[in-house]
N, CA, C and O of each residue as an XYZ file, in Angstrom:
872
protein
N     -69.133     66.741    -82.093
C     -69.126     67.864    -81.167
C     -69.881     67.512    -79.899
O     -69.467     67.827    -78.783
N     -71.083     66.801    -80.133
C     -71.677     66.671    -79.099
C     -71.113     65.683    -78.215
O     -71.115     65.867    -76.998
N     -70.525     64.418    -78.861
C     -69.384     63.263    -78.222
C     -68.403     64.160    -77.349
O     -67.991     63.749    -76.265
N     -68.099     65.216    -77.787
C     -66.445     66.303    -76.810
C     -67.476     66.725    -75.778
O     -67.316     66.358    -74.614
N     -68.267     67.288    -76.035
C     -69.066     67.873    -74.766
C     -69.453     66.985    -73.870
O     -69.258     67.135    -72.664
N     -70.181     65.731    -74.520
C     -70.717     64.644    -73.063
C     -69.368     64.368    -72.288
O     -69.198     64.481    -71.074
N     -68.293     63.918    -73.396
C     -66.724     63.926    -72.656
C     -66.496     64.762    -71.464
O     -66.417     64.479    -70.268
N     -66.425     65.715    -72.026
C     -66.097     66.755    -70.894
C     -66.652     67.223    -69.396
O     -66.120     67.606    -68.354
N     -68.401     66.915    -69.989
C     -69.248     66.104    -68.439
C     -68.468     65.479    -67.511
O     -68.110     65.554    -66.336
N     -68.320     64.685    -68.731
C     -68.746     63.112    -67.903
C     -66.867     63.177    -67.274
O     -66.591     62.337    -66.417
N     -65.905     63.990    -67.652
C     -64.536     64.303    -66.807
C     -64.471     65.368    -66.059
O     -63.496     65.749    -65.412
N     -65.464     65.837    -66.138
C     -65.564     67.445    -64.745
C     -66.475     66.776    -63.999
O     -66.772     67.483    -63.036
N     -67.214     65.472    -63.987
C     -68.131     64.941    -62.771
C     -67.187     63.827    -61.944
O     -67.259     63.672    -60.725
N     -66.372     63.149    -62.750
C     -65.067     62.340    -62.278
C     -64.350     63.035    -61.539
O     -64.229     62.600    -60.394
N     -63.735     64.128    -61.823
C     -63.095     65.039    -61.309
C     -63.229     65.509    -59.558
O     -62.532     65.501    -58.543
N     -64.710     65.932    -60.035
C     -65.225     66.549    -58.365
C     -65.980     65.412    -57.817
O     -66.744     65.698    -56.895
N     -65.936     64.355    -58.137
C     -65.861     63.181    -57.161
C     -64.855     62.897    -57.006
O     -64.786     62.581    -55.818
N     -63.368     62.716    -57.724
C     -62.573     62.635    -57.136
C     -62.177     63.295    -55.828
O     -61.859     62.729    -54.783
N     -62.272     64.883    -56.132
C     -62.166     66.329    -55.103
C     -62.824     65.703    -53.776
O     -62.240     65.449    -52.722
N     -64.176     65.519    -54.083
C     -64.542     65.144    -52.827
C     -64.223     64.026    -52.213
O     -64.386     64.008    -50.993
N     -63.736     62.919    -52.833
C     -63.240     61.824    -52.132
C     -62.139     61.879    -51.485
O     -61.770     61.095    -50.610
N     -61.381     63.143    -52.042
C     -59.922     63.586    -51.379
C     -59.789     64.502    -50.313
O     -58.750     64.660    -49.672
N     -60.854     65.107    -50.130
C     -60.936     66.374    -49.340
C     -61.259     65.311    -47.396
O     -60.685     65.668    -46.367
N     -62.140     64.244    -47.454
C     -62.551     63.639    -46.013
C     -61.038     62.755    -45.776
O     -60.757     62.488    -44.608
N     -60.240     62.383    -46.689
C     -59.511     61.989    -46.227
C     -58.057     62.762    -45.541
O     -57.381     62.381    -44.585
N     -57.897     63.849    -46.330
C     -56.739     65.033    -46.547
C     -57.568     65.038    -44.873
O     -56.844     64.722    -43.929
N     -58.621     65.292    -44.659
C     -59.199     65.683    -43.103
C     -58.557     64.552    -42.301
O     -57.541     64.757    -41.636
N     -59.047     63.565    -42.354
C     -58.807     62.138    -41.335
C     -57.559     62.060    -41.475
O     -57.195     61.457    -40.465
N     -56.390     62.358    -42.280
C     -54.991     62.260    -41.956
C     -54.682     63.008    -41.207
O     -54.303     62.527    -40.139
N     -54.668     64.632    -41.340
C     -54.501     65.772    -40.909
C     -54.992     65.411    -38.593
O     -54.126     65.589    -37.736
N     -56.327     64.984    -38.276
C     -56.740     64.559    -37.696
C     -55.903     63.592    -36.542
O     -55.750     63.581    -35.320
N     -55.413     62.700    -37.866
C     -54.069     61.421    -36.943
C     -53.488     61.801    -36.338
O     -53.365     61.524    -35.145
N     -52.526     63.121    -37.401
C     -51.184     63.883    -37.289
C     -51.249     64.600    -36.103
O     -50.301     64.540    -35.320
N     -52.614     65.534    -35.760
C     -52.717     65.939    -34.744
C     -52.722     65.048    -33.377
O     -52.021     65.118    -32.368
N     -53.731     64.232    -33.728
C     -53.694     63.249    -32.283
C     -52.335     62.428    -31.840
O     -51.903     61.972    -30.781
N     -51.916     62.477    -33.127
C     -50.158     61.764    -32.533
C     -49.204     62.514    -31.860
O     -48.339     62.134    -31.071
N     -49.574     64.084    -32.435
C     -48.588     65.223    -32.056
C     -49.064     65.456    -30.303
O     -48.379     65.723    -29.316
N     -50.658     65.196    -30.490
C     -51.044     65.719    -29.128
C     -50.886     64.401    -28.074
O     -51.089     64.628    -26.881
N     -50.550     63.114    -28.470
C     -50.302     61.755    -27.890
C     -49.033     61.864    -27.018
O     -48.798     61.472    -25.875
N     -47.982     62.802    -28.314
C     -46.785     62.597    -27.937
C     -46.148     63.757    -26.734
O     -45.362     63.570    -25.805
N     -46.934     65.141    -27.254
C     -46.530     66.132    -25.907
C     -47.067     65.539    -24.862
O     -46.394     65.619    -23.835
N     -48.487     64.728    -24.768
C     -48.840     64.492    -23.381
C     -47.624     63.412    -22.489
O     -47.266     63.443    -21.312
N     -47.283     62.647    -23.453
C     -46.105     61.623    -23.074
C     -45.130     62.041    -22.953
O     -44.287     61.340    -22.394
N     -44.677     63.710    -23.530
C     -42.996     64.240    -23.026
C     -43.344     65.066    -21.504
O     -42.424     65.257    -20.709
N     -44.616     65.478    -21.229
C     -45.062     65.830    -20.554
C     -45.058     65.047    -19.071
O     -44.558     65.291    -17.973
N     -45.865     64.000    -19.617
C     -45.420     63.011    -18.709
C     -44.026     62.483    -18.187
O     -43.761     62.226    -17.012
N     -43.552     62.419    -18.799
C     -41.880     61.961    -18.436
C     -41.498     62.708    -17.631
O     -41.239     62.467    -16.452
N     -41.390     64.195    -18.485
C     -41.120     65.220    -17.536
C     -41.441     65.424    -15.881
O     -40.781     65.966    -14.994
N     -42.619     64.812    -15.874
C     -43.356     65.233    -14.805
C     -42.828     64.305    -13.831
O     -42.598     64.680    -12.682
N     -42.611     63.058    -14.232
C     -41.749     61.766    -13.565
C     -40.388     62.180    -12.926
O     -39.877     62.032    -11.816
N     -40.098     62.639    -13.854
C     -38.143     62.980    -14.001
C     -38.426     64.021    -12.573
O     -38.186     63.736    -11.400
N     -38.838     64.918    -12.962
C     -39.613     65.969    -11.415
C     -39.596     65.568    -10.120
O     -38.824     65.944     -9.238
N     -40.683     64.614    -10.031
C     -41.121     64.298     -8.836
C     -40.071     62.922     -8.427
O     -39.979     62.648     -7.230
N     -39.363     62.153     -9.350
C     -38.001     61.775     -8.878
C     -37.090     62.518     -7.829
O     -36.683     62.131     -6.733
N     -36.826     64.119     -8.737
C     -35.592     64.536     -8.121
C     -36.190     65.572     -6.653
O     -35.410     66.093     -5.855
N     -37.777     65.690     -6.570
C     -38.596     65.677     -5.181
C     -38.492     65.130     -4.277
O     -38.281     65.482     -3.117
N     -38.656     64.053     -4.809
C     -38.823     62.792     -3.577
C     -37.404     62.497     -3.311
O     -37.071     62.201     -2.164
N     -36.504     62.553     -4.296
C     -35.143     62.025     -3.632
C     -34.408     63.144     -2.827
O     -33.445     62.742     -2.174
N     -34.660     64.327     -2.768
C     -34.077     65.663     -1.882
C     -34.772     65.824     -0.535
O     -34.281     66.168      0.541
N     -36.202     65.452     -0.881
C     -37.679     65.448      0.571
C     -37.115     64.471      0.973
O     -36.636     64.981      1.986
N     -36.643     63.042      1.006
C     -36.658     61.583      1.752
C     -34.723     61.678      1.937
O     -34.175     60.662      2.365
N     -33.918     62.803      1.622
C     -32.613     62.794      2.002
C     -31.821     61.875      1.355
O     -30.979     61.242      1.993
N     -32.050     61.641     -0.383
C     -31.277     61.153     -0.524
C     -32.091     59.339     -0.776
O     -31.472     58.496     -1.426
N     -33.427     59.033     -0.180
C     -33.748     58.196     -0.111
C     -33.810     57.279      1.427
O     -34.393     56.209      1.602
N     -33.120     57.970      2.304
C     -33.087     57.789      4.310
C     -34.520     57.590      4.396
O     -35.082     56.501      4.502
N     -34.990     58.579      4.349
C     -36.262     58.993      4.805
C     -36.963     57.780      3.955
O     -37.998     57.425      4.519
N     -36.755     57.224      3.049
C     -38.260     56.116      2.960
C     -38.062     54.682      3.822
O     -38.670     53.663      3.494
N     -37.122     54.728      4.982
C     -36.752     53.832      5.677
C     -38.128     53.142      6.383
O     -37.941     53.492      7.548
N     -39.048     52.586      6.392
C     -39.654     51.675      6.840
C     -39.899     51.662      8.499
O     -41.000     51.603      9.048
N     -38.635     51.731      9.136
C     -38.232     51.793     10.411
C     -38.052     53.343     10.703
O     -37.411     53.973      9.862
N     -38.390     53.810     11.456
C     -37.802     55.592     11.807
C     -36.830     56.286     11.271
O     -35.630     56.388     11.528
N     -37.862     56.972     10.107
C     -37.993     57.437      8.905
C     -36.824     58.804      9.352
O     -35.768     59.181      8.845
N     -37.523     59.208     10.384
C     -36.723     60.759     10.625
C     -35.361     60.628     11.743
O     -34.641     61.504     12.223
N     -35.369     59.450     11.875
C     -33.383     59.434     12.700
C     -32.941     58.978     11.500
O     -31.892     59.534     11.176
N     -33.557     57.733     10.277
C     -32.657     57.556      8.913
C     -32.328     59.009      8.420
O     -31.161     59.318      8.182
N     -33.578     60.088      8.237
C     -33.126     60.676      7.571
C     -31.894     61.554      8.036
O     -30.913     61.869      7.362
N     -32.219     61.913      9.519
C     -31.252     62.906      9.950
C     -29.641     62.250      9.570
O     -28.728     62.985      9.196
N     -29.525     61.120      9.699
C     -28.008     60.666      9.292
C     -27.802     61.603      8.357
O     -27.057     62.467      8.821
N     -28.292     61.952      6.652
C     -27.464     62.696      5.849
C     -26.919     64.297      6.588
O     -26.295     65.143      5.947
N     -27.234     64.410      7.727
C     -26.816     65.964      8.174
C     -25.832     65.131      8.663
O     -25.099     65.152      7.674
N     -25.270     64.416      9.447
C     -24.371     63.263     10.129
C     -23.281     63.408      8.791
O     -22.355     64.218      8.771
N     -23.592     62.477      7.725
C     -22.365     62.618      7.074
C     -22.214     63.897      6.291
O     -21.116     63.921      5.735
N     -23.003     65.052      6.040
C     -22.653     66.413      5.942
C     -21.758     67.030      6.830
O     -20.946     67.789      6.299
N     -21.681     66.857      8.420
C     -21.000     66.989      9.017
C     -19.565     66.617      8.966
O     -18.513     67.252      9.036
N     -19.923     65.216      8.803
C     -18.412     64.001      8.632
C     -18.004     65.117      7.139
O     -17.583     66.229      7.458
N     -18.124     64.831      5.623
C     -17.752     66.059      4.850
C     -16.923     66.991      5.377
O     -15.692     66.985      5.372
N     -18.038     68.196      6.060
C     -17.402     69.564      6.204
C     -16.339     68.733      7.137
O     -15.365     68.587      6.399
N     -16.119     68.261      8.106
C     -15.182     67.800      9.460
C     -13.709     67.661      8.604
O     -12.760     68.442      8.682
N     -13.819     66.249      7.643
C     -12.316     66.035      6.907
C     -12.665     66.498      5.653
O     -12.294     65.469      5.088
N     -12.947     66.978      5.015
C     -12.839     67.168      3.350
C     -12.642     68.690      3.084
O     -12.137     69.026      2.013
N     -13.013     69.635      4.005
C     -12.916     71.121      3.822
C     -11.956     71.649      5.019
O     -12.034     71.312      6.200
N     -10.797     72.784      4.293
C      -9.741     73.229      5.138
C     -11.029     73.795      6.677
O     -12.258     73.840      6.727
N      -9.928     74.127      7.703
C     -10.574     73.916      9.051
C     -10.919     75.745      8.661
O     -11.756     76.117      9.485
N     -10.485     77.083      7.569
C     -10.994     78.247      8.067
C     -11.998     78.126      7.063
O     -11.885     79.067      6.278
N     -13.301     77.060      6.638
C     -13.665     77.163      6.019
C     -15.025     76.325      6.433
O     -16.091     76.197      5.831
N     -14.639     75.886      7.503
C     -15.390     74.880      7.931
C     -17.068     75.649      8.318
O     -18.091     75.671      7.634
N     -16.813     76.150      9.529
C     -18.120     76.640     10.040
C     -19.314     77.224      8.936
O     -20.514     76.975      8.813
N     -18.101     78.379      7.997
C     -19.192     79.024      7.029
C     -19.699     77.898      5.876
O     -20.651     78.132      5.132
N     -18.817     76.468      5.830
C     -19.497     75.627      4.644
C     -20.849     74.494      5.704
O     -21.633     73.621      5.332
N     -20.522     75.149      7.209
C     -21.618     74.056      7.532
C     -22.742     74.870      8.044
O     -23.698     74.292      8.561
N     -22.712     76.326      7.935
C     -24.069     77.586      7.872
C     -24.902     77.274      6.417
O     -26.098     77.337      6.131
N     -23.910     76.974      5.780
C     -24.395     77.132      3.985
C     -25.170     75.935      3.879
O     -26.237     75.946      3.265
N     -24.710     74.872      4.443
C     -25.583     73.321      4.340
C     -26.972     73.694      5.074
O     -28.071     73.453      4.572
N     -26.767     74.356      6.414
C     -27.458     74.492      7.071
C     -28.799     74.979      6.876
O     -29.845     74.529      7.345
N     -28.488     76.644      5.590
C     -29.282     77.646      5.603
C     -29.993     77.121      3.875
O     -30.807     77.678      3.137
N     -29.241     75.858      3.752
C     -29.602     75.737      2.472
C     -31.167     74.370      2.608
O     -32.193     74.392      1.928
N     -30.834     73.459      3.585
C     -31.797     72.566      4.006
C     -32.704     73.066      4.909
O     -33.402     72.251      5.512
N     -32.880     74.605      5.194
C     -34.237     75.292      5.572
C     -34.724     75.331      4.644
O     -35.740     74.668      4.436
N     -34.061     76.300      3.537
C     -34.562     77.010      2.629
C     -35.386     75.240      1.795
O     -36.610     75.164      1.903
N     -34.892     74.427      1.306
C     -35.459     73.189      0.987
C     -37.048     72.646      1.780
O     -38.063     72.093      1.356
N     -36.600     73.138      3.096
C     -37.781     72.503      3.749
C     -39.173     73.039      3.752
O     -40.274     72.503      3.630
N     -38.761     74.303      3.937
C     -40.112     75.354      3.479
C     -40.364     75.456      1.926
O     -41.545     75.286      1.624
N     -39.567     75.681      0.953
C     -40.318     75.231     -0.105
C     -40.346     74.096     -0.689
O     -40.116     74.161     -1.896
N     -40.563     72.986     -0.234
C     -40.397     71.643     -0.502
C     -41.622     70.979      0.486
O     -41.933     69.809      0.263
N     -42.360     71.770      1.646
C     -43.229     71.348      1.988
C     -44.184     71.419      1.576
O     -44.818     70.428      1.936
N     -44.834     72.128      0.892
C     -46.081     71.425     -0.210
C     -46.008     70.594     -0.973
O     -46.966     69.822     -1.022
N     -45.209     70.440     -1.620
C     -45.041     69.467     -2.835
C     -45.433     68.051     -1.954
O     -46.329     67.245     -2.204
N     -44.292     68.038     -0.666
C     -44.257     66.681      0.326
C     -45.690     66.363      1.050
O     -45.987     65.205      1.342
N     -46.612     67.533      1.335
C     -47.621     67.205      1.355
C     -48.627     66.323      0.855
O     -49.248     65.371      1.328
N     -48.597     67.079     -0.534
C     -49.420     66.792     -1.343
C     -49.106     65.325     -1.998
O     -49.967     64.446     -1.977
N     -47.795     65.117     -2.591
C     -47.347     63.808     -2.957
C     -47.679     62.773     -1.707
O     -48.220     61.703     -1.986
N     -47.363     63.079     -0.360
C     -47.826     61.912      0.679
C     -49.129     61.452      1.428
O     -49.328     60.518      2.205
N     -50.183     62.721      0.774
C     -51.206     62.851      1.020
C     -51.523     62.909      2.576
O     -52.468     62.199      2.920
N     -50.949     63.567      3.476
C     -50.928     63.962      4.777
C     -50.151     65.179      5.048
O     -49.572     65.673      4.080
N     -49.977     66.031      6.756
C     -49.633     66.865      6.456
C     -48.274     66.507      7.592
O     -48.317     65.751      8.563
N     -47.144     67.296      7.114
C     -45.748     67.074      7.883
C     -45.350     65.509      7.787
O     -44.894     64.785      8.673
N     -45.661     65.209      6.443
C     -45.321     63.421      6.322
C     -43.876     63.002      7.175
O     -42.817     63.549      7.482
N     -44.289     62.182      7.282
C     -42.908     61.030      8.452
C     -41.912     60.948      7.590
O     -40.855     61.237      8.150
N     -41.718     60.550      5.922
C     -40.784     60.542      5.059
C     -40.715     61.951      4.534
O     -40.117     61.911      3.458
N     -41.040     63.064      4.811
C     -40.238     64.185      4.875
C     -39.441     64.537      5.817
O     -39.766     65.061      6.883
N     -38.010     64.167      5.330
C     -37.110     64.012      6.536
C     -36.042     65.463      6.503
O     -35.218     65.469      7.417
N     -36.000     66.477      5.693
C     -35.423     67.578      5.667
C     -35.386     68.634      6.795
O     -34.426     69.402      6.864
N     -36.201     68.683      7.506
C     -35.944     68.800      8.714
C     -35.456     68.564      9.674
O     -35.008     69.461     10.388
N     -35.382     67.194     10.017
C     -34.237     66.717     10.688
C     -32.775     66.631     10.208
O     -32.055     65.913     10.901
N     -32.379     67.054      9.463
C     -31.100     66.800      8.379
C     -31.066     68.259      9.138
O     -30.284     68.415     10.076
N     -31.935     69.327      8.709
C     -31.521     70.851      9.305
C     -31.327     70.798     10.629
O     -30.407     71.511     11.028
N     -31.936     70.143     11.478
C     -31.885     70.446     13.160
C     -30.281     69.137     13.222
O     -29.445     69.320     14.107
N     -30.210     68.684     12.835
C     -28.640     68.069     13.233
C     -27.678     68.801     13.007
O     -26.693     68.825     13.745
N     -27.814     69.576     11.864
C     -27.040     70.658     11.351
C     -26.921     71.643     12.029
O     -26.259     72.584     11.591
N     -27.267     71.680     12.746
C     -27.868     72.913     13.861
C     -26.892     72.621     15.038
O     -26.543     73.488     15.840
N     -26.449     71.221     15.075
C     -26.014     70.955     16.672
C     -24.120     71.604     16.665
O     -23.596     72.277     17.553
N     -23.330     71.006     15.096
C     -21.961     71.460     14.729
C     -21.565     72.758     14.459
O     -20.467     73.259     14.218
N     -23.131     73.369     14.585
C     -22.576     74.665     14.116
C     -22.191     75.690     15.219
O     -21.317     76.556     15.262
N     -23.321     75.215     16.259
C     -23.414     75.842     17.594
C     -22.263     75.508     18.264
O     -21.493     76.382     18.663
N     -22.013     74.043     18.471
C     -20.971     72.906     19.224
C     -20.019     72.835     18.563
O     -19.972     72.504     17.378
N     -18.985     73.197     19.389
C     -16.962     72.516     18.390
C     -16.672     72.193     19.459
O     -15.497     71.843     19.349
N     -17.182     71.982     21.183
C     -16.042     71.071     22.232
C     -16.164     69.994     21.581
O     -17.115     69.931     20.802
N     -15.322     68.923     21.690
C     -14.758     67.741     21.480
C     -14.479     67.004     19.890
O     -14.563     67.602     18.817
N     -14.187     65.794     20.053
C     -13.923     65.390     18.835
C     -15.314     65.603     17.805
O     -16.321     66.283     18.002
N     -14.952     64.773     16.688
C     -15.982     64.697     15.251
C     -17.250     63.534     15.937
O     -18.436     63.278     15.727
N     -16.418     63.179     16.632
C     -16.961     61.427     17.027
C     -18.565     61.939     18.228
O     -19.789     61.827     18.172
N     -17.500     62.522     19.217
C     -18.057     62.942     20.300
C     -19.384     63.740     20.200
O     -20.339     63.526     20.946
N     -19.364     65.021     18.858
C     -20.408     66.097     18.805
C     -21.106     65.202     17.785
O     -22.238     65.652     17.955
N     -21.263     64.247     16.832
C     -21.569     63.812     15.918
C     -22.819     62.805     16.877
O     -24.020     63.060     16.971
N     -21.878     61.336     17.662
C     -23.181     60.797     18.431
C     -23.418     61.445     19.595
O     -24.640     61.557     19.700
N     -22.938     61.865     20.402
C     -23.903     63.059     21.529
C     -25.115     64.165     20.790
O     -26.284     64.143     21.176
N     -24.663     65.051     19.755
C     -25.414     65.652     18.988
C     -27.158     64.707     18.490
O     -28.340     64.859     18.799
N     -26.567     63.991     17.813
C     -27.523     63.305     16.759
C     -28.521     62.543     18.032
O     -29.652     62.998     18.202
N     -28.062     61.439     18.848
C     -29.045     61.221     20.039
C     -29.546     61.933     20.578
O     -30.757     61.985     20.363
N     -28.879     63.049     21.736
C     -29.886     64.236     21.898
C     -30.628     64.839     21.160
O     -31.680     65.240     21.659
N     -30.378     65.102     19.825
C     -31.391     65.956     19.113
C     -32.502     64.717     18.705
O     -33.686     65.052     18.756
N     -32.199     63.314     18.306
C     -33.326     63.056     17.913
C     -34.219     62.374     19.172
O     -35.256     61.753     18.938
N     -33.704     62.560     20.503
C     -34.439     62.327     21.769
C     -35.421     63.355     22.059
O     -36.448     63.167     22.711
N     -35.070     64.398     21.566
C     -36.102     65.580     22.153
C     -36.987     65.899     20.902
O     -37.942     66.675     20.885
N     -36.424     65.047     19.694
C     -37.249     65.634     18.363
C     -38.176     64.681     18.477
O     -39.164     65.012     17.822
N     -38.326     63.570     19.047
C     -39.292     62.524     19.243
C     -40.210     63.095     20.408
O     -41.413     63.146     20.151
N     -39.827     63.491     21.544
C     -40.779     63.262     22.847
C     -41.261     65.198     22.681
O     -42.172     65.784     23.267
N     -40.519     65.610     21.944
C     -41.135     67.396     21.674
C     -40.825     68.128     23.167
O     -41.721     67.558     23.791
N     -40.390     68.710     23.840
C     -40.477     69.311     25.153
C     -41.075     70.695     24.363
O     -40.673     71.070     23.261
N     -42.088     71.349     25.144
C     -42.768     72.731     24.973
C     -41.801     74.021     24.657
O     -40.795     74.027     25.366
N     -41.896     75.005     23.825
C     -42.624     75.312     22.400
C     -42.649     74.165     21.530
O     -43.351     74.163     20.519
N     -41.858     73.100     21.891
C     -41.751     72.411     20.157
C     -43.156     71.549     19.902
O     -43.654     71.306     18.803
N     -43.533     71.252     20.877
C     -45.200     70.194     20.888
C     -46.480     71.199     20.024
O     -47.341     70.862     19.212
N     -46.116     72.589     20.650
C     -47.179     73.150     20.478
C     -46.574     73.839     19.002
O     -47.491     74.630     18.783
N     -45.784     73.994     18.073
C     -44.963     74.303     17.138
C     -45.944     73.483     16.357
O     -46.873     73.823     15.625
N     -45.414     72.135     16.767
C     -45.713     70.828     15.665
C     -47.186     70.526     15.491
O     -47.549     70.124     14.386
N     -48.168     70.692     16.562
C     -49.375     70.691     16.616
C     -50.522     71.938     15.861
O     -51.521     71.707     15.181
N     -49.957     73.241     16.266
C     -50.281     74.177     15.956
C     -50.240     75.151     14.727
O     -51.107     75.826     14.172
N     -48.756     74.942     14.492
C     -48.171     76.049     13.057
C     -48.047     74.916     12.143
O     -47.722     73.739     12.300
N     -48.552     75.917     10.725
C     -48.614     74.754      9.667
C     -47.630     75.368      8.709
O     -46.952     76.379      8.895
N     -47.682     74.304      7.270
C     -46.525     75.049      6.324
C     -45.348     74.665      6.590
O     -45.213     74.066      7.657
N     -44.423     74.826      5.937
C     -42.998     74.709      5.520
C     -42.303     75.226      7.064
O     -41.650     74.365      7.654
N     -42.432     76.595      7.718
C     -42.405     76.838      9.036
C     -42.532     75.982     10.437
O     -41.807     75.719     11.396
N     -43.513     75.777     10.118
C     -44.192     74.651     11.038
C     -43.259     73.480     11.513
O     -42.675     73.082     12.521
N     -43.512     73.089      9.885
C     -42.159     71.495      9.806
C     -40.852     71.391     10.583
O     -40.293     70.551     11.289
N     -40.564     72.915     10.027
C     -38.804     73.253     10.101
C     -38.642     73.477     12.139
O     -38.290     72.623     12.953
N     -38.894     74.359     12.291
C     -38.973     75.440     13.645
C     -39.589     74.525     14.435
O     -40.265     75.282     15.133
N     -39.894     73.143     14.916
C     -39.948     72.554     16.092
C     -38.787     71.377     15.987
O     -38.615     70.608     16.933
N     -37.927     71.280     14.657
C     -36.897     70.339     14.725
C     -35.717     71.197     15.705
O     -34.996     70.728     16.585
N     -35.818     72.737     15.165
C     -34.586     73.609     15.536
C     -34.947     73.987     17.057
O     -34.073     74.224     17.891
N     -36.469     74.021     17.362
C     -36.482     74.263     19.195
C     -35.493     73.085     19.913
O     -34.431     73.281     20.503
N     -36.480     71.259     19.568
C     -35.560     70.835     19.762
C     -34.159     70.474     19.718
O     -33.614     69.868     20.641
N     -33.404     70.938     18.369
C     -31.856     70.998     18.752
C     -31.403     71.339     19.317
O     -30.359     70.771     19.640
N     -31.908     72.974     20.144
C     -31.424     73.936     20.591
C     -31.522     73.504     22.495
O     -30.922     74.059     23.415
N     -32.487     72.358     22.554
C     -32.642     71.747     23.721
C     -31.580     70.654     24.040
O     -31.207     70.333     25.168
N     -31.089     70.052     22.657
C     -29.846     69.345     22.736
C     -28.428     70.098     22.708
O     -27.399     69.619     23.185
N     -28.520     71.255     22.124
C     -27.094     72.117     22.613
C     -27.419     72.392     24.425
O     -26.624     72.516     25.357
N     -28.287     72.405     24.405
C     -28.093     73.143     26.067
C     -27.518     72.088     26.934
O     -26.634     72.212     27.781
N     -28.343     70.748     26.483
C     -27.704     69.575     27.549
C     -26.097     69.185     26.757
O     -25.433     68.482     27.519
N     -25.536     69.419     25.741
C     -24.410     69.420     25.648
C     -23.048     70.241     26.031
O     -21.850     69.959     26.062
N     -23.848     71.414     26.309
C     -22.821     72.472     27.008
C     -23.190     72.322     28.088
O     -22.277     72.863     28.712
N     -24.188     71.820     29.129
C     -24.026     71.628     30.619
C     -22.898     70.213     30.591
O     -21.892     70.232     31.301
N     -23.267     68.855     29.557
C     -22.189     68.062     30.041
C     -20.532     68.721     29.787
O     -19.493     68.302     30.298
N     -20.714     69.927     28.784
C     -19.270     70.290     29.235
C     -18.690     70.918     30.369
O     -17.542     70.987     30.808
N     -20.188     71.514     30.849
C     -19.814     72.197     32.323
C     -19.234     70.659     33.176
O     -18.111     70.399     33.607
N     -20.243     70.003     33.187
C     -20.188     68.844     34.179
C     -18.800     68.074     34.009
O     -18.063     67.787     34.953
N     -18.626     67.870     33.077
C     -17.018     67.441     32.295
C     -15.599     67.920     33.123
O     -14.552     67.317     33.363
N     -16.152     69.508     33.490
C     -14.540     69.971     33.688
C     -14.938     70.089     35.378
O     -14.129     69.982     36.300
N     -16.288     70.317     35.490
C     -16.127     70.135     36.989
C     -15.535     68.948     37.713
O     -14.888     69.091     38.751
N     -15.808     67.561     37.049
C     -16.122     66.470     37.763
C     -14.766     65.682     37.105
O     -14.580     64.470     37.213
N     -13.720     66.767     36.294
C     -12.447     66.081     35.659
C     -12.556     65.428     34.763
O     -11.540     64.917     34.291
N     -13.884     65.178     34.150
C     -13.365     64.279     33.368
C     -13.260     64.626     31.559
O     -13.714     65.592     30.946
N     -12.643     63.675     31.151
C     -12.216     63.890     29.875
C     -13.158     64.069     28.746
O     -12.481     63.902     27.732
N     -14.218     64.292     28.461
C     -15.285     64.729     27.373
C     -15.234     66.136     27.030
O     -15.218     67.058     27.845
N     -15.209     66.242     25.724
C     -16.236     67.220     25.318
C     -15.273     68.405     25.804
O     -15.636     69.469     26.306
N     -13.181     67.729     25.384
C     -12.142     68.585     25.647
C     -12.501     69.539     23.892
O     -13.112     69.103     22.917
N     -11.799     70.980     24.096
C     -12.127     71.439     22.869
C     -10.819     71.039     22.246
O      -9.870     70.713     22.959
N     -10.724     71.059     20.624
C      -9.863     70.268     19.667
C      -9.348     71.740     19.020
O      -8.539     71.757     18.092
């Protein structure tokens, strides 16, 4: 009797040493599981966050224009150039103007909320490879302008506008200097376009005065 009883000790002290030898580890697995789970959201997280600021940077830089090395903001303005070329041959002609308002009103709307992000990612303010602005102020020139060919409003347009978007003539200096934000950015590209429609409708004045063949309407 007394042999069953020491037995039974001596297997209920085995026992809860076992218990306890099982209980720090059941912890330190449990522990892993977590840190792997929490390893792995930080890493879908991450991706995510990549995949993001990919499809940022490639809409802010136009597509990728804008990280041109060389003058960042005439590369970028080209994608309003072949937006134009687009709406010009690819969309019927009663459809044209309202699909090149929609490009138009759609690469504001981009520029103002797309200018923080471009900030902050370039670590300056109105970065040189935020080129969405100029994409809007070219856009600006076909919508106003239909004398002459695709050819004609496309390089007359795009030089004038990016001649005056470079040297700024007043409001646009004091626009770009002064007003900050998404606003700021946008609204001294569109003063200057609006300085390149004017010298494009005087060369149409000048055109029909002086006979000559430019800037006939199509």
């Amino acid at each position: 009797m007394m042999y069953n009883l020491d037995a039974l000790v001596l297997r209920a002290i085995t026992c809860g040493k076992e218990a306890s030898d099982t209980i720090p580890h059941n912890k330190l697995v449990t522990q892993v599981d977590e840190k792997s789970r929490e390893e792995q959201r930080m890493h879908t997280k991450t991706n995510t966050a990549r995949k993001g600021d990919f499809i940022f940077l490639t809409i802010c830089s136009a597509g990728g224009l804008g990280l041109s090395p060389i003058a960042p903001g005439t590369c970028g303005a080209l994608l309003g150039v072949l937006i134009h070329f687009g709406v010009a041959f690819l969309v019927p002609t009663q459809f044209r103007q309202l699909s090149l308002i929609a490009a138009f009103l759609s690469t504001c709307m981009l520029t103002i909320l797309l200018t923080h992000w471009a900030e902050d990612h370039w670590k300056e303010e109105d970065p040189k490879n935020f080129v969405l602005d100029e994409v809007a102020g070219y856009l600006m020139i076909p919508i106003f302008f239909s004398a002459g060919t695709f050819v004609e409003i496309a390089v007359g347009g795009f030089f004038l506008f990016r001649v005056f978007d470079i040297i700024k003539i007043p409001p646009a200096r004091q626009i770009d200097r002064n007003m900050h934000g998404g606003w700021g950015v946008l609204l001294d590209d569109l003063v200057s376009s609006g300085y390149a429609l004017g010298v494009l409708y005087f060369m149409v004045w000048l055109s029909a005065t002086m006979k000559w063949n430019l800037f006939v309407a199509h």
